[in-house]
N, C-alpha and C positions, 0 to 999 in steps of 0.2 A: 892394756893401755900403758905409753909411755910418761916418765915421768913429766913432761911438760903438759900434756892433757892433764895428764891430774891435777898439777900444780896449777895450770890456768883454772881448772872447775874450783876447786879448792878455793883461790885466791875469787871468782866469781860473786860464790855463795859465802865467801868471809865479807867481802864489799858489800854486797848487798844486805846482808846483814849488820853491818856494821852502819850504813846509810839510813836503817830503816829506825835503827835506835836514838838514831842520832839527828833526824830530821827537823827540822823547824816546824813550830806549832803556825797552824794556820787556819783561816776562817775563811769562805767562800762565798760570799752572797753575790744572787743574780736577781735580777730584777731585768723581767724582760730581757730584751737582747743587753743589758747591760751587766757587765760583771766586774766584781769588785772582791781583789784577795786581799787579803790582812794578815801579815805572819808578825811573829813575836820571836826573838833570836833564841829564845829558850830551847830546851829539848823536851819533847813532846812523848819521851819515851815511857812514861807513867801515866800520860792522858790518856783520857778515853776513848774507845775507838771512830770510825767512820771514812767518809771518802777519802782517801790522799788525793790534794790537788797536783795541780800541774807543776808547779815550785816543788812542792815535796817528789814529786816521782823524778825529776830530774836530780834531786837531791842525793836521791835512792841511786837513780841511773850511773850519776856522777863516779859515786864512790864503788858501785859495781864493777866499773870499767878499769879505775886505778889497780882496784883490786886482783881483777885479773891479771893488767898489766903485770904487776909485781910478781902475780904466780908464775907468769910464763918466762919473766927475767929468771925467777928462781930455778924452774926448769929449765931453761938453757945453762944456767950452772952447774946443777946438778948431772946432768946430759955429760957436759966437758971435764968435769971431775972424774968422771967415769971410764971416757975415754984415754 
């Protein structure tokens, strides 16, 4: 595996982790076809567990993606320093 693969998995699973800790506290109530979220800016990394909504999984998604991004910039440096 070259170093940009690793760098982007790397930077992946740091994002995602990093999103999952750091998500907004949020509440979900449905009522029939009606649904209604409720989030709090706080970080929900000490709360309790249960579903992630839609808000928190983009939250998660969000910072996954940066994440990589960064890894794969790193590994295109790392690639050119090399060379």
């Amino acid at each position: 595996m070259n170093a940009k693969t690793m760098l982007l998995l790397v930077g992946l699973v740091a994002g995602g982790l990093v999103g999952y800790l750091t998500r907004p506290q949020a509440a979900e109530i449905k009522i029939g076809p009606l649904s209604v979220e409720i989030q709090d800016n706080k970080s929900s990394a000490g709360a309790g567990g249960g579903d992630l909504t839609s808000g928190q999984v983009q939250h998660i998604g969000l910072y996954a993606v940066i994440g990589a991004v960064l890894g794969l910039g790193a590994g295109f440096v790392a690639d050119r320093r090399r060379g």
